[in-house]
N, C-alpha and C positions, 0 to 999 in steps of 0.2 A: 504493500500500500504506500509505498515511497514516494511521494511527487505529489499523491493525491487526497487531498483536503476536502471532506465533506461539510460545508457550514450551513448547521441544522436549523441553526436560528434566520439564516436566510431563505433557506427552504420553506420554515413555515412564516416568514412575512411577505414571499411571494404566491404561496397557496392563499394568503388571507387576502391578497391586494385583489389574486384573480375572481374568488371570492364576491368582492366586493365591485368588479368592475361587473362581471353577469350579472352582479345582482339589478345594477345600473343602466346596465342595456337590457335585460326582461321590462325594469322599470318604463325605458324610456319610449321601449318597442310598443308595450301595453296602453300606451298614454296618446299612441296616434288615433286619432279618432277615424281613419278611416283605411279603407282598401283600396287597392290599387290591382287594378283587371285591364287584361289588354285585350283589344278590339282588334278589328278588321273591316273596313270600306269602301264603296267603291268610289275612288273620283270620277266627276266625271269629263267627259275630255274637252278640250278648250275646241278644237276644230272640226267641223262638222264634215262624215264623210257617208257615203251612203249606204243603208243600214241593212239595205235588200240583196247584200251579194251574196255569193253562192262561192265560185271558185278565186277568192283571192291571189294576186301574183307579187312578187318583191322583184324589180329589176335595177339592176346596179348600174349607172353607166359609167364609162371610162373615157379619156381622150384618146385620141388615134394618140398612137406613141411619134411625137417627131422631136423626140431627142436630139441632142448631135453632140452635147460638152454630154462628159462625166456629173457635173455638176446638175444640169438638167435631168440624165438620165436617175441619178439619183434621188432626185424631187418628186420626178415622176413614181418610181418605186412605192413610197412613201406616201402618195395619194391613193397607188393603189391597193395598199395596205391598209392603210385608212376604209377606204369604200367599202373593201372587201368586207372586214371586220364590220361594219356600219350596218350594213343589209344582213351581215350573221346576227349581230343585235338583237336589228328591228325585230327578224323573226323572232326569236329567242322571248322578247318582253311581250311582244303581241300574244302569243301564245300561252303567258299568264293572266289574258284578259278574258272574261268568259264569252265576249265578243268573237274570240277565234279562237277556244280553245277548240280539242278535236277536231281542227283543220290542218291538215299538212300545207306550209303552206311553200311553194317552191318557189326558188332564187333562179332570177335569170339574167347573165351578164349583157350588157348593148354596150358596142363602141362609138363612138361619136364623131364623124368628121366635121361636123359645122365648130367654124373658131372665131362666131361671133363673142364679141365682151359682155350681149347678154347670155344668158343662161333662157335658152329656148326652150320651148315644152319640144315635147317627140313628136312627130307626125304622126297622123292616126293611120296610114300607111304602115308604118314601125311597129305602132301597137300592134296594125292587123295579124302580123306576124306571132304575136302573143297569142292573141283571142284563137287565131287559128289552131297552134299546138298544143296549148294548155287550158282551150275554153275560159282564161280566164275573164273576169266579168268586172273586174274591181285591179286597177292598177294600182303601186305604191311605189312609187320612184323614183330615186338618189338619183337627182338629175344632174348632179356638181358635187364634188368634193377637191379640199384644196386643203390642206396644212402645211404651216411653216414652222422651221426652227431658229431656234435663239439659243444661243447657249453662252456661258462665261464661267471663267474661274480664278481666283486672284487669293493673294496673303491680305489678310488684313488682321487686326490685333482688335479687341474688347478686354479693357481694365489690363491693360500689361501684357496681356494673354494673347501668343501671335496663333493664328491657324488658318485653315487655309476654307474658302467659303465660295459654293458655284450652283448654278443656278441652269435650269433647261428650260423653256418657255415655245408652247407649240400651241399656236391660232389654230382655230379652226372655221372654215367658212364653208359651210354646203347649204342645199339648195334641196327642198322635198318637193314633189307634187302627188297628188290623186289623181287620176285618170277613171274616168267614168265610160269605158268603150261602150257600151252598148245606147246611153245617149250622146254620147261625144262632147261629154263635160267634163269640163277641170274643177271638183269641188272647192278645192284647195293648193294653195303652195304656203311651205314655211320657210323662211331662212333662219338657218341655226347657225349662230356665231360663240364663240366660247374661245376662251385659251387655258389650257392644262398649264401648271405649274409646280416643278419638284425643284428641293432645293436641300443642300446636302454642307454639313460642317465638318472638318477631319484635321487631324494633323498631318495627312498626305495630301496630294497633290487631288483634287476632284475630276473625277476625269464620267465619262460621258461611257455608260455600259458598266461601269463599276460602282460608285455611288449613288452614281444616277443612272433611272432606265438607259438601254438604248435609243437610238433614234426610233429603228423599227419597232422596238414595244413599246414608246409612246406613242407610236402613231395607231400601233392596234388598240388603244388605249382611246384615243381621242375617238377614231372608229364607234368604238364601244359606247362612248358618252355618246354621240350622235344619233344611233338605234337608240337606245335606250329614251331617250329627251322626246326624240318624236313620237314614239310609242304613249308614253306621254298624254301626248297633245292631240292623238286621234281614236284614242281606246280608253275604255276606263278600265284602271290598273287597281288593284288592289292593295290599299294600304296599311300598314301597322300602325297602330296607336295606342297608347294610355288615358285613361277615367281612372277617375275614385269616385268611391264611397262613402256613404256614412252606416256604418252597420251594428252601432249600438245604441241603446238609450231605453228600450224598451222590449217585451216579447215579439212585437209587429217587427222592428226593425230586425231581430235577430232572425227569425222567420225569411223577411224579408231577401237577407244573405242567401238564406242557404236554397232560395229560387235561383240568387243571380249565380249562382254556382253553377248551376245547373240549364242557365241560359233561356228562364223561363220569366221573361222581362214585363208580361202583362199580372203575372199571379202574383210577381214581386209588388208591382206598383198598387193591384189592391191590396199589401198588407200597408205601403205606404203611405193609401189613401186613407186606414184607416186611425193613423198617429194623431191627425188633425182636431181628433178628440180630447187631446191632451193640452194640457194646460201652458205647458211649458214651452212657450216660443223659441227656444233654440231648437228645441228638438224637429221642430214642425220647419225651421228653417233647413236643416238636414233633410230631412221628407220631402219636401218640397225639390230639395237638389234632387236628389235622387231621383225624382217622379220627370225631374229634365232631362238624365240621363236615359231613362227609359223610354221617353219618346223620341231621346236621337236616335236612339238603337232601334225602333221603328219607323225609323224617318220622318215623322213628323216633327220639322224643325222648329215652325212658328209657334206650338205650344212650348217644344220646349224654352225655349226663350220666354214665354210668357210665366212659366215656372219659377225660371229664374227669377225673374220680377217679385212674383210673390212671395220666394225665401228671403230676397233682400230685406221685404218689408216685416217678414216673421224676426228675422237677424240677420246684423250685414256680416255673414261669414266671410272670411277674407278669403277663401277660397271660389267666389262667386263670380269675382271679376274675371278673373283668370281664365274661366268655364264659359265665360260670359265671350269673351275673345276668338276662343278656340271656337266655338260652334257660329260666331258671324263667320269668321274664316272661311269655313264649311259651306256656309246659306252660299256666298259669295263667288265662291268656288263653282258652285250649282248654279249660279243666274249666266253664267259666260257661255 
């Protein structure tokens, strides 16, 4: 036992501190008045496309290649890395829409020789070529894609301390449309602008594929953001969120809980409804939230707003405003 010191008295002042820190955190855990349940939603999408299709198509376009430096050829690369990845995306996020889910929905590449400075819709010629192979009925078209790079790396010092600090910066500028073949409508076009930004601190030199992606996996990178974004903006995507509760005060409210457990949001709100019997205005202001949450989760948004209103006036929980926020948000989101 040579070398090694058991100190007994330290042993039992660290079992008592732990002790007393559980005791602290049961305390402080027991003392929140509410619960915290996570949701699922569907937004819905900003741009309007149309809702009757059947065999949807993703097409990617590209520019003829008319390289001739290294530098160009390389640029070029890089866009089409970019598109590529953009159209794997879009499919990928649309596909968690219940809009397309169980649709396989197929990619198909178009090269592009027009080198006007706008960005042209396709010919309906072009398209017919779709409709004809793939029936399809509903086009989605990366009609432009273009990323750029930036890059930098230098010594510089904070508080005495030298090291070395660099940065990778990749725009991004493409160009969506909807194609409508079968009435020969453009529902819609979006331009999606963005710039990806990594940025790396070392005491070596920052170099580009080591600290920082490479070029080619930011640009599948940027790709990625671009499906994704649009997907977005023309499908309603399903979102995660958090709510709380209030699930004490009385047998209604306890009751109450163990509906929302179970995801039974109208049986809960009549045990909600029937708190209002009681005397005690906080408690009825809790009820009241609650009976808000239960008509988000059925979608009726304007009562629950109207809930709100009346917890405020039961008691201004401070938790009100903040609830108050998150569901205009929402209304908001639903008027576009």
């Amino acid at each position: 036992m040579d070398g090694f010191c058991f100190n007994y008295h330290s042993y039992r002042t660290m079992k008592f501190n732990f002790r007393i820190l559980l005791f602290l955190l049961i305390g402080l855990t027991s003392c929140i008045p509410y619960k915290v349940i996570d949701i699922q939603y569907l937004n819905k999408p900003e741009l309007t496309i149309p809702s009757d299709f059947i065999k949807p198509l993703i097409v990617v376009n590209y520019s003829k290649n008319k390289s001739k430096t290294k530098r160009e050829r390389f640029e070029y690369a890089l866009d089409s890395v970019a598109a590529e990845r953009a159209g794997l995306s879009l499919k990928e996020s649309l596909q968690n829409s219940p809009w397309f889910e169980d649709i396989d929905i197929p990619i198909r590449n178009y090269i592009r020789s027009d080198s006007s400075r706008y960005i042209k819709p396709l010919s309906w010629n072009a398209l017919a070529s779709f409709y004809s192979k793939d029936s399809a009925d509903l086009v989605i078209s990366l009609d432009y894609m273009k990323v750029l790079t930036k890059s930098d790396s230098y010594r510089t010092s904070n508080n005495g301390i030298e090291y070395y600090y660099g940065y990778l910066k990749m725009p991004i500028y493409c160009y969506w449309r909807v194609y409508n073949f079968p009435k020969k409508q453009i529902p819609n076009g979006f331009l999606y602008q963005d710039t990806l930004i990594w940025d790396a601190s070392d005491w070596l030199p920052i170099n580009i594929g080591d600290q920082l992606p490479g070029y080619f996996k930011a640009s599948a990178y940027a790709g990625e953001e671009s499906g994704a974004k649009y997907a977005e903006k023309i499908s309603p995507i399903w979102s995660d969120d958090k709510r709380i509760y209030f699930h004490s005060g009385s047998r209604e409210m306890e009751n109450a809980a163990i509906f929302v457990e179970n995801g039974k949001w109208i049986d809960a709100a009549s045990e909600w409804q029937k708190v209002f019997a009681n005397k005690n205005k906080k408690l009825c202001s809790k009820a009241a939230f609650n009976l808000a949450l239960a008509n988000e989760m059925l979608g009726k948004f304007d009562i629950s707003i109207e809930w709100l209103r009346k917890a405020k006036k039961f008691y201004p929980l401070i938790e009100i405003e903040e609830y108050r926020s998150t569901l205009e948000s929402r209304i908001n989101s639903l008027v576009k």
